[in-house]
C-alpha positions in Angstrom: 48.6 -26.3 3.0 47.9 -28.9 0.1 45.3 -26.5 -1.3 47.9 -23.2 -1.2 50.4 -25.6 -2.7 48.0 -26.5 -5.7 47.1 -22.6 -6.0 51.1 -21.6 -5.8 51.6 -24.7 -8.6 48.8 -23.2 -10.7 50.2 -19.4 -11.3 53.4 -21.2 -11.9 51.8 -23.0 -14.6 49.9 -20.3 -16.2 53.4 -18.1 -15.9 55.0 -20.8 -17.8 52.1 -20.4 -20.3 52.6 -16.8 -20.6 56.1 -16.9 -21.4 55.7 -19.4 -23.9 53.1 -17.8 -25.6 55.1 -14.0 -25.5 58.3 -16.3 -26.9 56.3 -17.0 -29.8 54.2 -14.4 -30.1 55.8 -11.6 -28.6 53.3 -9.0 -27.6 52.7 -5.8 -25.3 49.7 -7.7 -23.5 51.9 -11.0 -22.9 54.4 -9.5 -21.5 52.2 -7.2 -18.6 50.1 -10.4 -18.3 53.4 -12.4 -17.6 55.1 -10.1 -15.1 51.7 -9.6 -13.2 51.5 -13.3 -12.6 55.1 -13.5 -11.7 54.3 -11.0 -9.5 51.4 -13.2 -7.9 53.3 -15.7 -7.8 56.3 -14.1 -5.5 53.7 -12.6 -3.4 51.8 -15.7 -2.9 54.8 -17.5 -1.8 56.2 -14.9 0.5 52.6 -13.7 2.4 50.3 -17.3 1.9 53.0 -19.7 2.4 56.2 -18.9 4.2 54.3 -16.2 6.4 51.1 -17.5 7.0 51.7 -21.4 6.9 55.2 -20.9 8.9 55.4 -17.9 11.0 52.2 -17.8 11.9 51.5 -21.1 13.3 54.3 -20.7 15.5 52.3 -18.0 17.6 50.7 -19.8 20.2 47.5 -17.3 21.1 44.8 -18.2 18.7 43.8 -14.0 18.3 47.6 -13.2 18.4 47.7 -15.7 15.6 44.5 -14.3 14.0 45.0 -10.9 14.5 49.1 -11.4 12.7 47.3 -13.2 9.8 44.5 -10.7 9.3 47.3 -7.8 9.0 49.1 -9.8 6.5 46.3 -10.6 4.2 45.8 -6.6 3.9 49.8 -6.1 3.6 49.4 -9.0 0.4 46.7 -6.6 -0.7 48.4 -3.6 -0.7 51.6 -4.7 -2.1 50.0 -6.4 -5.0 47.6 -3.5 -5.8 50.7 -1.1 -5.9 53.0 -3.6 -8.0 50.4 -4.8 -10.5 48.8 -0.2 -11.0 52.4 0.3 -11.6 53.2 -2.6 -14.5 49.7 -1.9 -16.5 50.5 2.3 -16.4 51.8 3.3 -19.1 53.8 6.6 -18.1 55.8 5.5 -15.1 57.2 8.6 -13.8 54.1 10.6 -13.6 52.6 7.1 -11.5 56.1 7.7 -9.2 55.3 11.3 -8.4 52.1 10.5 -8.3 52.5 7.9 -5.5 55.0 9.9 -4.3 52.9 13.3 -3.2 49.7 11.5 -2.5 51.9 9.1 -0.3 53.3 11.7 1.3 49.9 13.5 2.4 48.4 10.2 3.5 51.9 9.6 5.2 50.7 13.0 7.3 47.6 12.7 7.4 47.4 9.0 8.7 50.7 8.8 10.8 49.2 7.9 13.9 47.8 5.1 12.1 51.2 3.7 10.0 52.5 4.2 13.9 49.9 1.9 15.5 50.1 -0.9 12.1 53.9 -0.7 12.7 53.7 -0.6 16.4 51.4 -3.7 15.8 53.8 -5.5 13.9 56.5 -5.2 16.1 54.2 -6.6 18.9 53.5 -10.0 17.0 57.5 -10.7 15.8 59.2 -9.2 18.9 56.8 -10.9 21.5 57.5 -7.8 23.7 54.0 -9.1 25.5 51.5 -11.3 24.8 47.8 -12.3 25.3 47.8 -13.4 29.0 50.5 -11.1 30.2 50.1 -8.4 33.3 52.1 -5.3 31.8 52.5 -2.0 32.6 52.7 0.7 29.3 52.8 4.7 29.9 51.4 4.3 33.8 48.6 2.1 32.0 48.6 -1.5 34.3 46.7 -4.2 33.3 46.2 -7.8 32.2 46.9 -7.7 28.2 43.5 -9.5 26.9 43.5 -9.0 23.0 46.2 -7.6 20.5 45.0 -5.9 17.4 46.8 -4.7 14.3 46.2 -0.7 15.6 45.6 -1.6 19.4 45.9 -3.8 22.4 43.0 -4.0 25.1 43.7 -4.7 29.2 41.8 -5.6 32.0 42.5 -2.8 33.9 44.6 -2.8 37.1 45.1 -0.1 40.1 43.4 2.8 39.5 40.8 3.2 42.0 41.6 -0.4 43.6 44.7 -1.2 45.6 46.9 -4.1 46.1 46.9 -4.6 41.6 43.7 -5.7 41.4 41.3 -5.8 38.6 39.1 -2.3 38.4 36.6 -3.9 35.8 37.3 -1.4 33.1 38.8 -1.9 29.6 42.0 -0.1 28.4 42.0 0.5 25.0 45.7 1.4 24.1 47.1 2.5 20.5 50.3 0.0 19.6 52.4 2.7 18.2 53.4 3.7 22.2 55.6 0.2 21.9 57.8 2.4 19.6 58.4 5.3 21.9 57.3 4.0 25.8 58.9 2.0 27.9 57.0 -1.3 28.6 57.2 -3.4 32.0 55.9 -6.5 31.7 55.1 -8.9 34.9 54.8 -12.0 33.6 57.1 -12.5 30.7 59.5 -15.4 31.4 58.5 -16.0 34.6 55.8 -15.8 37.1 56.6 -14.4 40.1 58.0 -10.9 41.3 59.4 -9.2 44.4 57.2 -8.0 47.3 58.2 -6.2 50.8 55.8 -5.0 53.6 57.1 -3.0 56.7 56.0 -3.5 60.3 57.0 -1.2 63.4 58.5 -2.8 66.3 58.9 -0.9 69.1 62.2 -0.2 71.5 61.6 -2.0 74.0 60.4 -5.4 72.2 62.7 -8.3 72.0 63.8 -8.2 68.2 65.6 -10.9 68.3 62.3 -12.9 68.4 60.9 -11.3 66.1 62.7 -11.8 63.8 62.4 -15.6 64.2 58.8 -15.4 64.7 58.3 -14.0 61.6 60.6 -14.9 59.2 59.5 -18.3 60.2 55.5 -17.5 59.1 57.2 -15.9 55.9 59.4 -19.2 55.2 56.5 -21.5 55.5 53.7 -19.7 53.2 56.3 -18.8 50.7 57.8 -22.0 50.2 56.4 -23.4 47.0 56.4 -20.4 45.4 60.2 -19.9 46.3 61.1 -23.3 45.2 59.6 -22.2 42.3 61.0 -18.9 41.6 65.0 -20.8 41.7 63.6 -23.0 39.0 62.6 -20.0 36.5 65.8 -18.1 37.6 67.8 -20.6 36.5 66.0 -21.3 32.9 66.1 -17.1 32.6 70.0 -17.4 33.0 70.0 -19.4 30.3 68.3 -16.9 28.0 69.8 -13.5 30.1 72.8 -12.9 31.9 71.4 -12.8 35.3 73.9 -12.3 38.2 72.0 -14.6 41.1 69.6 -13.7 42.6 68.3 -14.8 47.0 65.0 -16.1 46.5 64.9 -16.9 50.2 62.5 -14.6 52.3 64.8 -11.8 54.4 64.5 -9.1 57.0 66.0 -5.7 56.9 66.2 -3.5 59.7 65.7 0.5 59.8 66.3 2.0 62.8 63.8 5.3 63.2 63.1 8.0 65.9 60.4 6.2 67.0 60.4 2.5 66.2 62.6 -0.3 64.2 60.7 -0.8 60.9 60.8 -4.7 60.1 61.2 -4.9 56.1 60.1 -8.0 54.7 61.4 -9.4 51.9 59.9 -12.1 49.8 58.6 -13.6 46.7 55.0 -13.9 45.5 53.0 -14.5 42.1 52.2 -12.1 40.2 48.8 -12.3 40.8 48.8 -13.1 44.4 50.3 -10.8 45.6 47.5 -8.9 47.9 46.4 -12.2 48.9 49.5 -13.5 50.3 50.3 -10.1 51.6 47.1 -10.0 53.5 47.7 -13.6 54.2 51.0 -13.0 55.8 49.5 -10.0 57.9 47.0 -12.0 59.5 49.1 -14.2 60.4 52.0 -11.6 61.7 49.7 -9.9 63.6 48.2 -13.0 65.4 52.1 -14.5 66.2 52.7 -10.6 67.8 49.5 -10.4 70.0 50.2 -13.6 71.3 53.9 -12.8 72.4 54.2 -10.5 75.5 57.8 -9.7 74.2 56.9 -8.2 70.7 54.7 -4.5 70.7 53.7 -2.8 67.6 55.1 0.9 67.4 52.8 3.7 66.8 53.9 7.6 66.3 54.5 8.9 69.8 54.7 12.9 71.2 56.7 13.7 74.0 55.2 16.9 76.0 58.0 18.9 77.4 56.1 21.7 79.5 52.4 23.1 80.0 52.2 27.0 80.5 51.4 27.9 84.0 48.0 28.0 84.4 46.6 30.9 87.1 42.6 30.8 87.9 41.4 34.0 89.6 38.4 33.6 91.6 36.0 36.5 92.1 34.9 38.1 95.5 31.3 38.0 96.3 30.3 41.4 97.2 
């Protein structure tokens, strides 16, 4: 910071120079020299101090941070290459058409691109997800693991593999779809989502203790992580309006032709979640084999009638 101070300090000083020399002197060259360093000197403030030395160090993720700052040194660039062509041309409205067709056939040519730098942009000031996060962009799931200027890379997720797990593959996805696509992410805020897994219970089982029998296993391996969950709620409602929310495990009851389908409800982490659910199946299925009062349903076909069946038996001759 002390170093961009003495280089902000120093284009002050040779502006003041400038001026005082055009004052007495006045001259064509003095003048152009003076509003270029003006020029540097406004754009050093703005992009090398209040952005880079304020805004920036505020982002947490070391490559968010690097990534922001590496897009702004080549915004400084651009702006100060435009400002300081169009002080030292001469014949200003041929440079405005100028810029304006030739920006207008890059602006075509490259739009994808200006979509991805902007959809970049709006990534590193919005927060909309960040380094770390498990989001979900155009059907694309994954664990966010770098964010460019033109593109953000996952860990994959799904696909091929079940239960949100990682495939092993690397998503490469453009920025510019934060402009237009919906984006769903897991982990922002909080840690923990939602999960529900059915079982079939047949007629003729005891429900009642069932329902105890389970919603007791659920209870006890969700307890930390439902203690948890009332604690980020609460901190969320403070940031949201968030009408409350039972964090407390729950079974809901379907009634079916051929069974009652247990629904469990109950929270997880976001990253757990096939773990805990397989956990909590295990465990299920173990507490229902060992109770002579509790069946599992299976799909079941009632035979109304055979066709008669005749067998004719041949003579010997």
């Amino acid at each position: 910071m002390i170093r961009k101070l003495i280089s902000f300090f120093s284009l002050m000083a040779i502006s003041f120079l400038l001026w005082f020399t055009n004052s007495r002197y006045p001259h064509i060259l003095f003048q152009k020299a003076l509003q270029t360093f003006l020029v540097l000197v406004i754009i050093y403030f703005i992009f090398s101090i209040v952005l880079e030395e304020i805004i920036i160090k505020k982002i947490k993720e070391s490559k968010t941070r690097y990534s922001f700052k590496r897009t702004i040194s080549i915004l400084e660039l651009v702006v100060l290459a435009i400002i300081i062509i169009t002080i030292w041309v001469e014949n200003v409205e041929a440079l405005v058409v100028s810029y304006g067709l030739i920006g207008a056939g890059v602006a075509i040519a490259l739009q994808d691109f200006f979509k991805n730098f902007v959809g970049g942009i709006v990534v590193f000031l919005t927060g909309i997800y960040r380094v770390g996060d498990r989001i979900e962009m155009d059907s694309n799931y994954g664990d966010v693991m770098d964010i460019g200027i033109l593109y953000t890379t996952l860990m994959e997720t799904r696909e091929w593999v079940s239960g949100e797990q990682a495939t092993g593959r690397l998503k490469i996805i453009p920025n510019g779809q934060v402009l237009s696509k919906i984006i769903n992410n897991y982990t922002k805020d909080h840690d923990f989502i939602w999960d529900e897994m059915s079982i079939p219970i047949t007629y003729d089982s005891d429900s009642n203790e069932a329902i105890n029998r389970i919603l007791s296993i659920v209870k006890n391996e969700t307890k930390e992580i439902t203690i948890q969950a009332e604690k980020e709620i609460a901190k969320i409602g403070e940031k949201y309006y968030l009408p409350k929310r039972d964090v407390e495990p729950a079974i809901y009851l379907t009634l079916t032709d051929n069974w009652i389908a247990f629904n469990i409800r109950y929270v997880t982490k976001v990253r757990e979640r096939r773990f805990l659910r397989n956990k909590l199946s295990r465990m299920i299925l173990d507490e229902i084999q060992k109770s002579k009062k509790i069946k599992i349903a299976s799909s079941t076909l009632d035979i109304i009638g055979l066709p008669e069946l005749k067998i004719k038996q041949k003579k010997n001759i």
